[in-house]
Each structure stands twice: as C-alpha cells, then as structure tokens.
Backbone atoms as SQL, in Angstrom:
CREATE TABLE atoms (id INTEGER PRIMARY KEY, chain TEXT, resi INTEGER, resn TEXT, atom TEXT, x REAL, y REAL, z REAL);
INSERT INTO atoms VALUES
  (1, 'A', 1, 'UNK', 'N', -120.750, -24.683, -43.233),
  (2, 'A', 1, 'UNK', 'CA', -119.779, -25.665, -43.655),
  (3, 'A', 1, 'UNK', 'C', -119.971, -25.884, -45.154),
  (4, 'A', 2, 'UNK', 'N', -119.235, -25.816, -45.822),
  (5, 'A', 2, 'UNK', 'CA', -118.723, -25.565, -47.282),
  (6, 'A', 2, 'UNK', 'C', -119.414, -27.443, -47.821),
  (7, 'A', 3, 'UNK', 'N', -119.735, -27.650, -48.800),
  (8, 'A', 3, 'UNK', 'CA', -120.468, -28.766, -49.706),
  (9, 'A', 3, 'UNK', 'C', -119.418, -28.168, -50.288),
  (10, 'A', 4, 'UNK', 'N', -118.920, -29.404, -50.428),
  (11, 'A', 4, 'UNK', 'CA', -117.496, -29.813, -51.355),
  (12, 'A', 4, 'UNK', 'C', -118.454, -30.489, -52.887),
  (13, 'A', 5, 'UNK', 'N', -119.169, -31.889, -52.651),
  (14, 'A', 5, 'UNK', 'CA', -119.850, -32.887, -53.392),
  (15, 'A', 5, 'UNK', 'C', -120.623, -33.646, -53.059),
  (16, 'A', 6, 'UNK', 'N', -121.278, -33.211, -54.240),
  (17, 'A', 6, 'UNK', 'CA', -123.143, -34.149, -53.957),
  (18, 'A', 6, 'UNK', 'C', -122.992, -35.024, -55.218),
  (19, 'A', 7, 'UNK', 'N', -123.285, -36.262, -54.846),
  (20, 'A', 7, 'UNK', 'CA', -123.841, -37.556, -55.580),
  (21, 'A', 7, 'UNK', 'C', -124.801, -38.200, -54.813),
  (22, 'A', 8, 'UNK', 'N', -125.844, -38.765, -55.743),
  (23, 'A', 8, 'UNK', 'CA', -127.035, -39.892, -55.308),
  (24, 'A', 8, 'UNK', 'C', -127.235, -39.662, -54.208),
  (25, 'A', 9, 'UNK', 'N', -127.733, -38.261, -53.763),
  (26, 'A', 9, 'UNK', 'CA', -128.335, -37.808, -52.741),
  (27, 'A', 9, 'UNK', 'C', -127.449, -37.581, -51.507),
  (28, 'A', 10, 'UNK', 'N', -126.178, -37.992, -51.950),
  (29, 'A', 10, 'UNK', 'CA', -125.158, -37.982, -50.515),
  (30, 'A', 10, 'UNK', 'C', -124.751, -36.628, -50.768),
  (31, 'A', 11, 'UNK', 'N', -124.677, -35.922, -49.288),
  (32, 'A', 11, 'UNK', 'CA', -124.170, -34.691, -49.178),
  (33, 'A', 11, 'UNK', 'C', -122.288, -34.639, -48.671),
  (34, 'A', 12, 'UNK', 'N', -121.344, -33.881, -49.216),
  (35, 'A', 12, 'UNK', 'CA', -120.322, -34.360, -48.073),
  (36, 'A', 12, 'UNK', 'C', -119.690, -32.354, -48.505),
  (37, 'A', 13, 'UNK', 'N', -119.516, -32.644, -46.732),
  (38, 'A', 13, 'UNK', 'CA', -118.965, -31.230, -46.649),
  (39, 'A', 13, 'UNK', 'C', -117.461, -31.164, -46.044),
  (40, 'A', 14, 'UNK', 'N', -116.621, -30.188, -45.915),
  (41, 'A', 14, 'UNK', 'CA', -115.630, -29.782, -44.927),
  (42, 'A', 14, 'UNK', 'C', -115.298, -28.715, -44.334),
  (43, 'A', 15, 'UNK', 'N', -114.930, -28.753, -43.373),
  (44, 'A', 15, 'UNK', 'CA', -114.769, -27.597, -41.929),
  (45, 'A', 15, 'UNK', 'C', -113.987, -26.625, -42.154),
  (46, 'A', 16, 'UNK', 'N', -114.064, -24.834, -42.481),
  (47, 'A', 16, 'UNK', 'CA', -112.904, -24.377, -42.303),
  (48, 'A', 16, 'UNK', 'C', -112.022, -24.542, -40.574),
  (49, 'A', 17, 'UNK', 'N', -110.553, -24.482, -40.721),
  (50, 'A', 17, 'UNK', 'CA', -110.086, -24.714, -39.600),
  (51, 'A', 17, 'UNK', 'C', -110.810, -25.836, -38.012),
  (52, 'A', 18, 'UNK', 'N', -110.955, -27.129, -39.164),
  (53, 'A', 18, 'UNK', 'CA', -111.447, -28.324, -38.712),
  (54, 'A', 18, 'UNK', 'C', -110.200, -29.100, -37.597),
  (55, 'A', 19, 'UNK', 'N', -110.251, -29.720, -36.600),
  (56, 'A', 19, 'UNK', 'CA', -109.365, -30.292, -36.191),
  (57, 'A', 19, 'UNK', 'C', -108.476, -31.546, -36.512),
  (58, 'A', 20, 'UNK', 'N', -107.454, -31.781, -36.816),
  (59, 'A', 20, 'UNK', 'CA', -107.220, -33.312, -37.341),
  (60, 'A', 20, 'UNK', 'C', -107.680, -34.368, -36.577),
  (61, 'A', 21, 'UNK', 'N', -107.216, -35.568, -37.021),
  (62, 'A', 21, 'UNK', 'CA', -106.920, -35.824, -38.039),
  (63, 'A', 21, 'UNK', 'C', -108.150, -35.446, -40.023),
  (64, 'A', 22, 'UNK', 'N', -107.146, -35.112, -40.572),
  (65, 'A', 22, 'UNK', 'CA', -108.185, -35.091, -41.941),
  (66, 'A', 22, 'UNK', 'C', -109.721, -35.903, -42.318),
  (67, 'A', 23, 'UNK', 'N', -110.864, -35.433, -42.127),
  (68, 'A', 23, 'UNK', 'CA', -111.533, -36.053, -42.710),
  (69, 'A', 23, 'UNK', 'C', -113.246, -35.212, -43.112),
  (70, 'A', 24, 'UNK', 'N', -114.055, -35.687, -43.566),
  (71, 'A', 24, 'UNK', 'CA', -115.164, -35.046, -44.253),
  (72, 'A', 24, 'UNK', 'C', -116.625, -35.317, -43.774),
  (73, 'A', 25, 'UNK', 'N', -117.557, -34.346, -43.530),
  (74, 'A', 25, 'UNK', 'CA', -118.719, -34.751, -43.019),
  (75, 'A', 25, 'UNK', 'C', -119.669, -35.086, -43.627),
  (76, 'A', 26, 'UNK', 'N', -120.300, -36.268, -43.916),
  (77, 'A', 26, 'UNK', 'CA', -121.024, -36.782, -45.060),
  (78, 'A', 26, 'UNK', 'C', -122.488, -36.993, -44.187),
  (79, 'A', 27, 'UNK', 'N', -123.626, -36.471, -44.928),
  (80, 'A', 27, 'UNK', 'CA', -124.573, -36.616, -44.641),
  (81, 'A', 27, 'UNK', 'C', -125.502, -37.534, -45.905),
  (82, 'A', 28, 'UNK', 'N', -126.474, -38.326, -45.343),
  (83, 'A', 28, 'UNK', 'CA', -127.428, -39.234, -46.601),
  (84, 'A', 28, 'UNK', 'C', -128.268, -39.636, -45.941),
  (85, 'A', 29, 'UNK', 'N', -129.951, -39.032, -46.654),
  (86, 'A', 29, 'UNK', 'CA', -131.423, -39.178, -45.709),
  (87, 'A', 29, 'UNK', 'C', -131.144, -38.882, -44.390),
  (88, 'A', 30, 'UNK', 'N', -131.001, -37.682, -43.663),
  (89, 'A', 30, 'UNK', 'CA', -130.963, -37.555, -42.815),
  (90, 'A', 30, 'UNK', 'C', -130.010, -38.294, -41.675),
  (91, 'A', 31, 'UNK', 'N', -128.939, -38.701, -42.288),
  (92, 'A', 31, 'UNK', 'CA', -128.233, -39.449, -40.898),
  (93, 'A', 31, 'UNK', 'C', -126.800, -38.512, -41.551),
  (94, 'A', 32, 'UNK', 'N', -126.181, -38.828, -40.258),
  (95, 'A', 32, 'UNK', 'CA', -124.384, -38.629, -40.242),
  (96, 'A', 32, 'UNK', 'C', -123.846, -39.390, -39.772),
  (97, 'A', 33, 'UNK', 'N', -122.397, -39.060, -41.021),
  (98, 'A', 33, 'UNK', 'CA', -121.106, -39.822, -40.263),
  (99, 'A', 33, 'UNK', 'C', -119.684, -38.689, -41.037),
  (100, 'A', 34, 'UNK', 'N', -118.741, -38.944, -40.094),
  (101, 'A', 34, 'UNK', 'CA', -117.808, -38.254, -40.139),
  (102, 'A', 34, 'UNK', 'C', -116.844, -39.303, -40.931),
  (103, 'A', 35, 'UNK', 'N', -116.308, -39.353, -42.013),
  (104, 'A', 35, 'UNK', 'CA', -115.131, -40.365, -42.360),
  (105, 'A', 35, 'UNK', 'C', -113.451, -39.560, -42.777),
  (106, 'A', 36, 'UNK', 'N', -112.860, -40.556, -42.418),
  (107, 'A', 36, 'UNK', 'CA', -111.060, -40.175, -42.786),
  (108, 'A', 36, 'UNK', 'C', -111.394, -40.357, -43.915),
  (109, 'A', 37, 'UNK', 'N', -109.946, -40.190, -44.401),
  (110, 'A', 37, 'UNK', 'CA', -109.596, -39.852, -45.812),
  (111, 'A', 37, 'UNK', 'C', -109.122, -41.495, -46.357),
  (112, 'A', 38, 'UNK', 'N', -108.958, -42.543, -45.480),
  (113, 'A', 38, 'UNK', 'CA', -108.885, -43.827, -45.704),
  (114, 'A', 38, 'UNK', 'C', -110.534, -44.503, -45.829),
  (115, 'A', 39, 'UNK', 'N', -111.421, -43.700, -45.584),
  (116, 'A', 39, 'UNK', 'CA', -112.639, -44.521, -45.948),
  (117, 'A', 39, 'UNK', 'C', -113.241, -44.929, -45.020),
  (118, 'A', 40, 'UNK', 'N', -112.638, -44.838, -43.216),
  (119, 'A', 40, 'UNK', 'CA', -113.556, -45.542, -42.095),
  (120, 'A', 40, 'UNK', 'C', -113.930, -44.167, -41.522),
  (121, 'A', 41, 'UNK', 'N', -115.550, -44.865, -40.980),
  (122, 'A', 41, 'UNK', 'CA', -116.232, -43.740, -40.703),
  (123, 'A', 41, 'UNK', 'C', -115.593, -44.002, -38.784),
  (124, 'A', 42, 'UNK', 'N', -115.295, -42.372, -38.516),
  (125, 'A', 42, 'UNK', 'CA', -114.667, -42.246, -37.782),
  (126, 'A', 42, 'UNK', 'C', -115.748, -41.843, -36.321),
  (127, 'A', 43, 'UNK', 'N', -117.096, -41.421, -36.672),
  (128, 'A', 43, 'UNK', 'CA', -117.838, -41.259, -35.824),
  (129, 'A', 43, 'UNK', 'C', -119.414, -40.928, -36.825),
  (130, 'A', 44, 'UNK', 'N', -120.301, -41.297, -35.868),
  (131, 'A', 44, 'UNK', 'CA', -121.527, -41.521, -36.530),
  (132, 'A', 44, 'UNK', 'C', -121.908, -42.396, -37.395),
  (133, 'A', 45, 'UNK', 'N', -122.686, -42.398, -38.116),
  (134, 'A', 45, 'UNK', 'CA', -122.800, -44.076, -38.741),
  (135, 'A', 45, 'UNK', 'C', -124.107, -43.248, -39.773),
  (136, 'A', 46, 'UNK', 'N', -123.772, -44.763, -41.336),
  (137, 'A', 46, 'UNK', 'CA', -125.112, -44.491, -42.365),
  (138, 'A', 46, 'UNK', 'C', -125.004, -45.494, -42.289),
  (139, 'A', 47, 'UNK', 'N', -126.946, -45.897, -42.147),
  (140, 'A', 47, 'UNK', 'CA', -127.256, -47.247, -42.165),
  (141, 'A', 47, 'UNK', 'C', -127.463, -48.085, -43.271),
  (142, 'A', 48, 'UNK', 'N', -127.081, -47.465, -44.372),
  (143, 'A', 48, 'UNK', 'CA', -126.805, -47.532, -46.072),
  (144, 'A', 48, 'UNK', 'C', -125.806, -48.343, -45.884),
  (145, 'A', 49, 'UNK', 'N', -125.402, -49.200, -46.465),
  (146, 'A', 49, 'UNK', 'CA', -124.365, -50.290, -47.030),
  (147, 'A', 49, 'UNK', 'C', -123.910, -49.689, -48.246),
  (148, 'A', 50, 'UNK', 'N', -124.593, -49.205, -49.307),
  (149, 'A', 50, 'UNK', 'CA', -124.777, -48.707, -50.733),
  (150, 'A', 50, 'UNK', 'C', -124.231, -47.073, -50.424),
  (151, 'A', 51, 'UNK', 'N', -124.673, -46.494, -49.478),
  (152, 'A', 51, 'UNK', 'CA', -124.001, -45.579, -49.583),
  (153, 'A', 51, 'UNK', 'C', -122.550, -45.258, -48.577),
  (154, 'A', 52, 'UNK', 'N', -122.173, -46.186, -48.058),
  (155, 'A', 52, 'UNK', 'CA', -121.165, -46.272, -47.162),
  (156, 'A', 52, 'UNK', 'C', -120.105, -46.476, -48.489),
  (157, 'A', 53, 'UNK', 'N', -120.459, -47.565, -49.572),
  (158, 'A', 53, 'UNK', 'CA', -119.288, -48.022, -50.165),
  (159, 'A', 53, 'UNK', 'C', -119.255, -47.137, -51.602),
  (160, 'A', 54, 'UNK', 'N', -119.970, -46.398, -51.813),
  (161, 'A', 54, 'UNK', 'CA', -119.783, -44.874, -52.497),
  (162, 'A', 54, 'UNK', 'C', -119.423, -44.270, -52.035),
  (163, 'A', 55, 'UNK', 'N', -119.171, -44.015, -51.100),
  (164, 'A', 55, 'UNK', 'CA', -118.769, -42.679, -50.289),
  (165, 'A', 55, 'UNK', 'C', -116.890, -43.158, -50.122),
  (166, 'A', 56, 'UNK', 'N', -116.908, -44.697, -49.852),
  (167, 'A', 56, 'UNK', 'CA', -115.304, -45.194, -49.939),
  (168, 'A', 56, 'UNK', 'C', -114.808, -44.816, -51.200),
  (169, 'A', 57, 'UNK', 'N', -115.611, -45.751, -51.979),
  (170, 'A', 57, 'UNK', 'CA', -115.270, -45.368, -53.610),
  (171, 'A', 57, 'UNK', 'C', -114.684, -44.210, -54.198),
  (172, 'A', 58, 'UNK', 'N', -115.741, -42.456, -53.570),
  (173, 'A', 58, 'UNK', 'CA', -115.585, -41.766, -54.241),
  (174, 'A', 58, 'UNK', 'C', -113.864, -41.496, -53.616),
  (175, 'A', 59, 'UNK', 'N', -113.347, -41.302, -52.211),
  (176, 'A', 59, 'UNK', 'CA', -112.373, -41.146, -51.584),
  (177, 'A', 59, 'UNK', 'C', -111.170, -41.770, -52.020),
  (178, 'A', 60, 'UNK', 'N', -111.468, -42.711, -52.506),
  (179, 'A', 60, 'UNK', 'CA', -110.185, -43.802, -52.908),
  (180, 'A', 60, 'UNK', 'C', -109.957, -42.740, -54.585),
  (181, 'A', 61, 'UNK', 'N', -111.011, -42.706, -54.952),
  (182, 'A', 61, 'UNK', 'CA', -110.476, -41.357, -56.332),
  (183, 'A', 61, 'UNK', 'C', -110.193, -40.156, -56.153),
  (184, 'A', 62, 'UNK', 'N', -110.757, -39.633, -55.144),
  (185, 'A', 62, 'UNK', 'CA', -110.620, -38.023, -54.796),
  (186, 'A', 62, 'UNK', 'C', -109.036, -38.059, -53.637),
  (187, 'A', 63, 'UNK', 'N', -108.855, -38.856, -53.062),
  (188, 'A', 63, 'UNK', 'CA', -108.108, -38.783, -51.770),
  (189, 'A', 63, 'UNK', 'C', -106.959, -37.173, -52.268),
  (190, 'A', 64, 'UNK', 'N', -106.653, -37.009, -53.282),
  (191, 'A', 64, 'UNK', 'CA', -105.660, -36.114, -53.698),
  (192, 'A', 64, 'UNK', 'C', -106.353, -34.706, -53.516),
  (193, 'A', 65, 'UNK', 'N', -106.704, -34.755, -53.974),
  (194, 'A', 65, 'UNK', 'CA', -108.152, -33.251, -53.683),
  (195, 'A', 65, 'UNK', 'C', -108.488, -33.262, -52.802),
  (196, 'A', 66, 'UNK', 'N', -108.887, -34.423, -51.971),
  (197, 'A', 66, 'UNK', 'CA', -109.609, -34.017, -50.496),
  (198, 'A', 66, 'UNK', 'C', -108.573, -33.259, -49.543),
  (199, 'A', 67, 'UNK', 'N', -107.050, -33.660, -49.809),
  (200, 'A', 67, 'UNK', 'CA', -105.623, -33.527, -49.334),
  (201, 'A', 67, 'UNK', 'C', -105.726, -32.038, -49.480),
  (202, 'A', 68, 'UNK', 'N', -105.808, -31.840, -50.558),
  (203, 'A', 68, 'UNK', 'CA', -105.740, -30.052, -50.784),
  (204, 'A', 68, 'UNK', 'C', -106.734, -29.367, -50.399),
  (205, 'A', 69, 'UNK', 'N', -108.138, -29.883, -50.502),
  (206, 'A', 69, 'UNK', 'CA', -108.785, -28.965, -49.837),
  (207, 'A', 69, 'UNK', 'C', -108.750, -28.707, -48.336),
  (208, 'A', 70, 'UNK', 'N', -108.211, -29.814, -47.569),
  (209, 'A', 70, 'UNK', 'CA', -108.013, -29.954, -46.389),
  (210, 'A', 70, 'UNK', 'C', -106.830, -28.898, -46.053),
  (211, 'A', 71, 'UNK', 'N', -105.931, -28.886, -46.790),
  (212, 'A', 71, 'UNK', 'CA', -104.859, -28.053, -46.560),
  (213, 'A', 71, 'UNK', 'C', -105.439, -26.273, -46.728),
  (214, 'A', 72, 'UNK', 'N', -105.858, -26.266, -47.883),
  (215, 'A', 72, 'UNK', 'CA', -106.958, -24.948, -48.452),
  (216, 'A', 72, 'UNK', 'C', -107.781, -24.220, -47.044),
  (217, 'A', 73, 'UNK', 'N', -108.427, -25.076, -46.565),
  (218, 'A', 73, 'UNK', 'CA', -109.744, -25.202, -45.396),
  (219, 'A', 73, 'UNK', 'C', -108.701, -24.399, -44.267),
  (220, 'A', 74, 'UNK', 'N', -107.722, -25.367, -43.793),
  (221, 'A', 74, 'UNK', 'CA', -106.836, -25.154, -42.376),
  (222, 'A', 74, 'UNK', 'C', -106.165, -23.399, -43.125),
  (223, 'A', 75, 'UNK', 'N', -105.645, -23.317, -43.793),
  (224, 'A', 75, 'UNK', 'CA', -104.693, -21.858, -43.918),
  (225, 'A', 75, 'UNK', 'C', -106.338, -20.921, -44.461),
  (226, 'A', 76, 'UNK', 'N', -107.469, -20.981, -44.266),
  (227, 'A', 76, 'UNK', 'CA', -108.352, -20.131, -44.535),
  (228, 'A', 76, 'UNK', 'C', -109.034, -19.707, -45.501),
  (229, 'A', 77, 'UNK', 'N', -108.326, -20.746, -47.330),
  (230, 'A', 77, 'UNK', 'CA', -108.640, -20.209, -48.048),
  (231, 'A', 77, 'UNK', 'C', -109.818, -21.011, -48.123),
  (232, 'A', 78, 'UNK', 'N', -110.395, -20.561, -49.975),
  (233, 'A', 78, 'UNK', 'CA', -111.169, -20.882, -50.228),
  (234, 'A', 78, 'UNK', 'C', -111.294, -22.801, -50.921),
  (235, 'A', 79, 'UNK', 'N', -112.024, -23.649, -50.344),
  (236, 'A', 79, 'UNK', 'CA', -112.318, -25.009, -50.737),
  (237, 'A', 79, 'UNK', 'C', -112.692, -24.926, -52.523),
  (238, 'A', 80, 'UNK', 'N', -112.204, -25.941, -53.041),
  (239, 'A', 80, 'UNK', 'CA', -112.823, -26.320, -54.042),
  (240, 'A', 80, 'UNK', 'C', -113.658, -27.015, -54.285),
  (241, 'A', 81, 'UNK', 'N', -114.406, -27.016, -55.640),
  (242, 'A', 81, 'UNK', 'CA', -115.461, -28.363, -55.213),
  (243, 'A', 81, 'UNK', 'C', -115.268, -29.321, -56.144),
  (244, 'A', 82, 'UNK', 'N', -115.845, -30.551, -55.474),
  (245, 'A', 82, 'UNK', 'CA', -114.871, -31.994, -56.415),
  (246, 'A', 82, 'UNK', 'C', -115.819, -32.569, -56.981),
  (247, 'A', 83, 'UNK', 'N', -115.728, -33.488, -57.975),
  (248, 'A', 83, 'UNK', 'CA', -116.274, -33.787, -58.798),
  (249, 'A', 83, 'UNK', 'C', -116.782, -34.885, -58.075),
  (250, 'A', 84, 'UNK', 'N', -118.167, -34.715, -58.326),
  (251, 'A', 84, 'UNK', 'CA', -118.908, -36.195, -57.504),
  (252, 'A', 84, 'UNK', 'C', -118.530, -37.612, -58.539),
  (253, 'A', 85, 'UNK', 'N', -118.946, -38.505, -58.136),
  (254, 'A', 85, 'UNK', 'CA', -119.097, -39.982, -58.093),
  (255, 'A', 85, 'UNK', 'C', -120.439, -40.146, -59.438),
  (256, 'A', 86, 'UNK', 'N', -119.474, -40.596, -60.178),
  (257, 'A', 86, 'UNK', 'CA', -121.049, -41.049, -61.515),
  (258, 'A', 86, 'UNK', 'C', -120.988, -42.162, -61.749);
C-alpha cells in the first residue's frame, strides 16, 4: 500500500483499487485508523487527540489531492505523493 504522506511520525497510505466510500489508512505509534475524506475516522481508532486533529487538519487542505489520488488509485495508475502537514 502506497505512503502517500508522512508528518510528525504519522504514516498515511492509500489502496490501489480500494473499495468506497473514499478514504485513507493512517497509521501513528503503532495503532490504526481508517478516515474519510471529511475527517471522521471511519474504523479503528488513534488514541492521540494531537494526532487525530492533524490528521483532520492536513485533509481539510489536501481534500483536492486526496480526490485525485483516489481517482488515480481506482483506474490503476500511479498515486502521487502529497505534501505533508508543517
């Protein structure tokens, strides 16, 4: 699974030919959670507060890119990678 963007230790990846609805697999210290492209984690959980609302943050800026790579991912091509969170 393709690493899209790494900030402050958060990992977040996406699925080629992933199922909808759209969203990204974010890993931080060893835990997961799966979040939409609106920012709620849709399954799994980080017990981070700090990194839950970075991970919103970065989405609420990227949401346009995440759109395309999502689209990119489903027809097979190749993902881009996005500019982390500074």
């Amino acid at each position: 699974m393709p690493i899209i963007s790494q900030f402050f230790g958060i990992i977040i990846r996406m699925f080629y030919d992933d199922h909808n609805p759209p969203h990204i697999h974010v890993e931080f210290q060893g835990q997961k959670a799966i979040f939409d492209f609106s920012g709620n984690v849709v399954k799994g959980d980080l017990r981070s507060n700090t990194a839950r609302r970075l991970i919103r943050e970065w989405i609420d800026i990227r949401v346009s890119q995440l759109e395309e790579d999502w689209q990119l991912a489903r027809e097979g091509k190749p993902i881009k990678i996005i500019e982390p969170l500074t």
